[in-house]
Each structure stands twice: as C-alpha cells, then as structure tokens.
C-alpha positions in Angstrom: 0.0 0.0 0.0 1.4 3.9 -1.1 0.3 6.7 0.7 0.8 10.0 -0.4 0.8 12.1 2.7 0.6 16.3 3.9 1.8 18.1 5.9 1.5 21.9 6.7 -0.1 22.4 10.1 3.1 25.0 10.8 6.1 26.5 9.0 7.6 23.2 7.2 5.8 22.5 4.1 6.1 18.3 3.8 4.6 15.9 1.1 6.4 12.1 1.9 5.5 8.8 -0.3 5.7 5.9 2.1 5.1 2.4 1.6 3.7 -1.0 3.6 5.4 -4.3 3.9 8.4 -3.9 1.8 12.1 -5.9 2.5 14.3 -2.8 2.9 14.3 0.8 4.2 15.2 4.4 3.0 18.8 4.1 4.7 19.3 0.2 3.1 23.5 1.1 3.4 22.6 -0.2 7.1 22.8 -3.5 6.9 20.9 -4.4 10.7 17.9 -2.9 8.9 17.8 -5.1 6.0 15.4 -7.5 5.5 12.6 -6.4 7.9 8.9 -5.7 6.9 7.3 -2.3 7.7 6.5 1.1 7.1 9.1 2.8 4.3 9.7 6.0 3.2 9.9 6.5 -0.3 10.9 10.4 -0.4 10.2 13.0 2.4 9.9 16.4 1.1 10.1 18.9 3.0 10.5 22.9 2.6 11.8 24.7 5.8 10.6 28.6 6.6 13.2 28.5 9.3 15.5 31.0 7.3 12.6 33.1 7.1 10.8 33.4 10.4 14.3 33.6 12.2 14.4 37.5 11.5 11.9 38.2 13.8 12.7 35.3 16.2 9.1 33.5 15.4 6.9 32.2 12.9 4.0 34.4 11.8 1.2 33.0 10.6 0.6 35.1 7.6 3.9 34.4 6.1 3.4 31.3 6.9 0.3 30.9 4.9 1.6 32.5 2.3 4.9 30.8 1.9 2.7 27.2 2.1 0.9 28.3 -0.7 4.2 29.0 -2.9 5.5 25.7 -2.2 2.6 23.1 -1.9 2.8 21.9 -5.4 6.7 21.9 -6.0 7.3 19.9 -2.9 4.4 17.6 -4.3 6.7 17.4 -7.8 9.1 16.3 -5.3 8.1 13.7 -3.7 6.0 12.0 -6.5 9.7 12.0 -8.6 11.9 11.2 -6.3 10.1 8.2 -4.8 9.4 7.4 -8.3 5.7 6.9 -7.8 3.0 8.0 -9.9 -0.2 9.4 -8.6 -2.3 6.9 -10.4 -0.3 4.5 -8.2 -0.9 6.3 -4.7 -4.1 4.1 -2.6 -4.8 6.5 0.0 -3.5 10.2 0.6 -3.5 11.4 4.4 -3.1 14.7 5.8 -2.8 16.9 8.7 -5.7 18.4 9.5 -5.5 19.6 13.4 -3.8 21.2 15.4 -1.7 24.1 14.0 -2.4 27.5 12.4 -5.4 27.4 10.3 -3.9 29.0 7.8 -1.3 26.9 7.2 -3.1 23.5 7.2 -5.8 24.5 4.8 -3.3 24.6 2.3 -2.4 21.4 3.1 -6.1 20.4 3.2 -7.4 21.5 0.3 -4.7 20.4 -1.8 -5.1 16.8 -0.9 -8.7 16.7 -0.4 -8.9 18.0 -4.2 -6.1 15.4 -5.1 -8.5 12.8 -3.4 -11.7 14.1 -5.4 -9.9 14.3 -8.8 -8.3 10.5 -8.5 -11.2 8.9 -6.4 -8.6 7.9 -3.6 -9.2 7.7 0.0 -8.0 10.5 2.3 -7.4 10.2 5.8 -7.4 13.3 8.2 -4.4 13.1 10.7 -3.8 15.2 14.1 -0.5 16.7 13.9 0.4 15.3 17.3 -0.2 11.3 16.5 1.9 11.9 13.5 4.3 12.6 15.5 3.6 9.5 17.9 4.2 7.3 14.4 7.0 8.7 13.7 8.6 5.9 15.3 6.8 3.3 13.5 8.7 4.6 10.5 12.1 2.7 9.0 11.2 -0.1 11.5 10.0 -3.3 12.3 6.6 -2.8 13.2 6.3 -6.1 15.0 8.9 -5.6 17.1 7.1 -2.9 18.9 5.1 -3.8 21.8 1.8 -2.1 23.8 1.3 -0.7 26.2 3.2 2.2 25.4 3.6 5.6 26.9 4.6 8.8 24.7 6.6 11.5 25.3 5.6 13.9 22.6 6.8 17.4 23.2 7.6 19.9 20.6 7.4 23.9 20.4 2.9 23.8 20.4 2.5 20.6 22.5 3.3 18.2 25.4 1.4 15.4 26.2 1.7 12.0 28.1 0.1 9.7 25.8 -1.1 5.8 26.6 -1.5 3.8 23.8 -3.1 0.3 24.2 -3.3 -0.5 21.0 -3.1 1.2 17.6 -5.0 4.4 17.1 -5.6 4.7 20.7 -4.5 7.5 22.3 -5.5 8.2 26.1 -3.7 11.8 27.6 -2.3 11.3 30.9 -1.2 14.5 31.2 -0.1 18.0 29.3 1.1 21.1 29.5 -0.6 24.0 31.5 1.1 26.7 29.5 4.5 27.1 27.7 5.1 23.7 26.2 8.8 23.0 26.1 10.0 23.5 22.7 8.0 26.8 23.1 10.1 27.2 26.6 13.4 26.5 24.4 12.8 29.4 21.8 11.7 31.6 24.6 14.9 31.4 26.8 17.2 31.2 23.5 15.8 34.7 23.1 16.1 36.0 26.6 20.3 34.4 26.5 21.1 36.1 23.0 20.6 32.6 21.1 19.3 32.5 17.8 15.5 30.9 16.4 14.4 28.2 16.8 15.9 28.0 20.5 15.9 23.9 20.5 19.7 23.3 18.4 20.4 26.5 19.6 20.1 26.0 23.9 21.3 21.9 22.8 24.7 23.3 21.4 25.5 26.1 24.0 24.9 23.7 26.4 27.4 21.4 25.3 30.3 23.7 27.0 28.2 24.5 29.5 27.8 23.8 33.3 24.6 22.3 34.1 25.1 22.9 37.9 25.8 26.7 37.4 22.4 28.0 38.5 19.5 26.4 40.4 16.5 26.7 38.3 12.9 25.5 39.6 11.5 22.3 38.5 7.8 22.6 38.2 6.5 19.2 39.7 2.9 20.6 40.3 0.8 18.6 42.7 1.6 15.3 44.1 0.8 12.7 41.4 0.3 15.2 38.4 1.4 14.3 35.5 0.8 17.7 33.8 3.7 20.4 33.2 4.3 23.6 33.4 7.5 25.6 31.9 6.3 29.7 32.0 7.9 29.6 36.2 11.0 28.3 34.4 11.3 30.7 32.2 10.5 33.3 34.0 13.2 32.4 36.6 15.6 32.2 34.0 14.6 36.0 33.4 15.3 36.9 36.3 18.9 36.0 35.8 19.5 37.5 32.9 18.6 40.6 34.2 21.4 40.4 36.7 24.0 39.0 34.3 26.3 40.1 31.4 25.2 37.7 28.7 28.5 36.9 27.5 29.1 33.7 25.7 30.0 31.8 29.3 26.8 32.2 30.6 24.6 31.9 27.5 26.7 28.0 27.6 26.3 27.5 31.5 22.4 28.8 31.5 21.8 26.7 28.1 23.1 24.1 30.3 21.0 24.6 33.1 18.0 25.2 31.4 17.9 22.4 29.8 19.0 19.7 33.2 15.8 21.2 34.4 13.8 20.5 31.3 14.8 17.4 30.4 14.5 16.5 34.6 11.0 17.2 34.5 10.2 15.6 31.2 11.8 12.4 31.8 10.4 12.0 35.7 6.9 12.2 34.9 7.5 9.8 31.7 8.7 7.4 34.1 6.0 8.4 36.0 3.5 7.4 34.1 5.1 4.5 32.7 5.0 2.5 36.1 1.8 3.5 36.7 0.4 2.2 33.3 2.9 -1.2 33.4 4.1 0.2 29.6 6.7 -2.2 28.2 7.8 0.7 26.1 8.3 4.4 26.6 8.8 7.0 22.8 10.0 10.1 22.5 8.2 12.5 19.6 7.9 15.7 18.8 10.8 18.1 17.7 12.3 17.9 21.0 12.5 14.4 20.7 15.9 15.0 18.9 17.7 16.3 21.9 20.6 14.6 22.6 20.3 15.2 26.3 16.8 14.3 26.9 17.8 11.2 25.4 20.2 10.1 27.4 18.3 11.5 31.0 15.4 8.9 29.6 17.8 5.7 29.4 20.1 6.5 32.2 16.2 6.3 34.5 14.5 3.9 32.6 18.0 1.5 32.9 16.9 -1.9 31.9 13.1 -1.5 33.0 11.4 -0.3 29.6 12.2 -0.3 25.8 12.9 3.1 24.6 12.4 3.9 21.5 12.7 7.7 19.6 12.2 8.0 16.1 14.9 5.9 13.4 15.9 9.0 11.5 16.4 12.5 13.4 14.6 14.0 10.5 11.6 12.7 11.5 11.2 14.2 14.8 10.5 17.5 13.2 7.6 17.8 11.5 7.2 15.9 8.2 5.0 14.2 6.1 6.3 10.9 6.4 4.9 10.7 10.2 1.4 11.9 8.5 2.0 9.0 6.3 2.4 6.2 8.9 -0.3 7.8 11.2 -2.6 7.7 8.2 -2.1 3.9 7.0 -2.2 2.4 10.9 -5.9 4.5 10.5 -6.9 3.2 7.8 -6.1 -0.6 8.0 -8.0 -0.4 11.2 -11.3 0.9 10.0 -10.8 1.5 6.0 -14.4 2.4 5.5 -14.1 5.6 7.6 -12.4 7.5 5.2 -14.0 7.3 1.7 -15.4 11.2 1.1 -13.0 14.3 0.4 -15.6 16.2 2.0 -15.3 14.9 5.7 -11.8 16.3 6.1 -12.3 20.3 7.9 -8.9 21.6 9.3 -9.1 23.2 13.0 -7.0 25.0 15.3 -7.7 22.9 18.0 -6.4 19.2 19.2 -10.5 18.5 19.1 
C-alpha cells in the first residue's frame, strides 16, 4: 500500500510517499535494517521557513500561509519524482488536519482533499500530534514494537503524556498548563542572545556549559500530576539574565541549566507514568524528541526497566510528512471504510 501524505499544520511544508510491507528501508547502506517488513519512506519532502521566520525570532502566521501556498505543489513534484511513484499508483493520501495554524493546514487540506476528489482515492485526516507519535513506526519493524506504550511527545505547540493500548488509541495522561517545552526553548534562547528556533540553539550552548551553574525550579505541580508547566522556568531564567552580562559563558552555562531542568522534568513524569500504566515501552516524539540530552536522562532512568524507542531517522522528529503518512495507514487498515469522502476532512485550530 502507497500513501501519499501532507503536511502543513506550521512553518515546514512536507509531502512524503511511504510504503507497507516492503524488505528494505530508506537508509538500506545499514545492513541491521535489512530484511525487515514495515513502514518505508519513499521520499520525504520537505520545505523549511526556518530562514525566514528567524528574522523576527518567530513564525507568523501570515507568512506562513503564504509561503505554504508558494511551495505546496513543487514539494508535491518532489516527492511524487523522487520516490518514483506515480499518482495513479498512490491508494490513499493522508493529511494533517489539526492542530496548527489554520492558515497553514488548509493549504495542506485543500490540496489533498482535491487530489483525493480528482483521483477517487481515500483521504485520511491526521492530528498533527499522533503523527508525531508514528513517527517511530517509520524505517522499522513494526512487529517488534510492543503495547502498552507511553509517549513522550513534546515539541514547540504541544506536550502530552500519551497511553496507547493498541493502535489508534490514544489516552492523555497529562499536558502542559502553558509554555510547552519547545516553546520554553525558543523563549529562553531569546532572553540568553541565542538565535531561532531555540531547541539546536540551547542543545549546542549547552554542550560547553555547566549544568550545575544556576539552580532553576522544577515545576512538579501537585503530588501525582502528571501535567507540566515551563512559564515559572522561564520566568526564573529572566530573572537571571537581568542580573548577568550575557556573554558567551553564561549563555553555555544557562543553556546548560536550562535544559538539566527540562529534560529533569520531562523524563520524571515519563517514568511516572510509565509504572503507573505497566508500559513495556516508553517513545519520544515531537521536535524535541531530537535532543541529545533528553535522550540520554530517559535511558540512564529507565536502565533496563522499559524499551525506549525515539524515532529511526532524526529527520523525523521535526515535523514531516512521512509521520502523517504512517499515522494515516495504521488508520486506515484499522477501519478503511471511515475515510471514503473528500468532504469529511475540515482543518481546525484545535487538538479536538
């Protein structure tokens, strides 16, 4: 099965071909990856605004809009040429369709719910945020991966504790009550004189940095919660700054710091939750799923008690079609007569 899949809820536009139950993967010069059935990707596509919303330190939604709209079919052209599939061969076409800025994913919407009309395909609206949970399906051995699960998915818009039983279902445990993290990483790369978006930047300071240099709050909320919170955090490192030369010493040590605390709190309440819900696995997802330190708080705590698993390819923690793609066919194999009509798919705002 080829699914041609969208992706535009924010400023990446993404169009992927991926494919079901094939013998190799996209990186086939690694040879432990050989041989394995599961979800492939055929071409991931993907135009980046980062150049342009880093002027102003953020993405506005206009230019946003605007920029999908100038790139939607090229990065289609791409995708369909490089994965060397036609659209006549394509069996369903998925698509992002919540949450994000409206804006942005109705370019995505409309372009593959007229795609869907013209070839009489089935189309498959996607939330942004379980792509991101199937990114991890992608590039592996799907039966290899065992439920229950809990998810870490955390990225600049969202962060949720996720419980999946079983495909497709998604129970939150717990999510943020205001600045997600990502969010919390662009806003303190700001306040420190780092550049946009704040993730890579606060990741690389922090590499010559001392994470013991300044005693930032951990927000741990009431006894049990497995929500989060990251405005306090920021706002404490604030306060610093306003009584420091940012030179580049302390942009490394606060990077440093900033990020023990984050990646403290994260990892906890995954663990957390994980006991609590006897998970045999724990994922990262999400763009900060790609932080090299998050990773390794994760697997020094969960030791030998959990499988972790983050996404195969670091490209597809950010957001990208591919993830739409595998979101889309684990969907649609489990109830394919759901999504027939073009017509069902709105785009929203909103997770709901």
């Amino acid at each position: 099965m080829k699914i041609l899949s969208f992706e535009t809820s924010c400023d990446e536009t993404a169009v992927a071909v991926i494919e079901n139950g094939t013998n190799e993967f996209a990186y086939a010069n690694d040879s432990n990856n050989m041989g394995r059935s599961g979800l492939r990707v055929l071409h991931s596509a993907i135009f980046s605004q980062i150049d342009i919303h880093k002027e102003i330190g953020g993405v506005v939604p206009e230019v946003a809009a605007r920029e999908h709209i100038i790139k939607i079919i090229p990065v289609l052209d791409e995708a369909l040429t490089k994965s060397g599939v036609s659209l006549q061969e394509i069996d369903a076409i998925a698509v992002s369709n919540k949450p994000g800025l409206i804006s942005s994913l109705l370019t995505g919407t409309v372009t593959a719910s007229t795609l869907a009309l013209a070839l009489g395909k089935p189309i498959i609206p996607v939330n942004h945020i379980h792509g991101h949970i199937y990114a991890n399906w992608l590039d592996r051995d799907a039966d290899e991966i065992q439920f229950p699960i809990v998810v870490l998915t955390v990225s600049g818009g969202h962060n949720e504790l996720v419980l999946m039983k079983e495909h497709c279902s998604f129970e939150v445990l717990g999510e943020t009550l205001d600045d997600a993290a990502g969010e919390a990483f662009d806003k303190v790369a700001r306040l420190i004189g780092l550049g946009y978006p704040g993730g890579p930047a606060i990741s690389k300071a922090a590499v010559n940095g001392d994470k013991y240099k300044f005693d930032l709050p951990r927000a741990w909320l009431k006894k049990g919660s497995l929500d989060f919170s990251f405005s306090g955090l920021k706002s404490a490192v604030a306060r610093v700054v306003a009584v420091h030369k940012i030179d580049t010493k302390f942009q490394a040590d606060m990077s440093a710091s900033f990020q023990e605390a984050v990646c403290e709190v994260l990892s906890e309440k995954l663990l957390i939750a994980a006991r609590k819900y006897n998970a045999k696995e724990i994922h990262l997802a999400g763009g900060v799923s790609a932080n090299k330190r998050l990773r390794e708080v994760v697997a020094e705590k969960a030791v030998s008690s959990f499988v972790m698993r983050y996404p195969a390819n670091i490209h597809y923690c950010t957001d990208n079609g591919a993830m739409i793609g595998a979101a889309g066919y684990f969907m649609f194999v489990k109830n394919p007569a759901v999504y027939t009509d073009w017509k069902n798919v709105e785009a929203s705002a909103g997770i709901s």
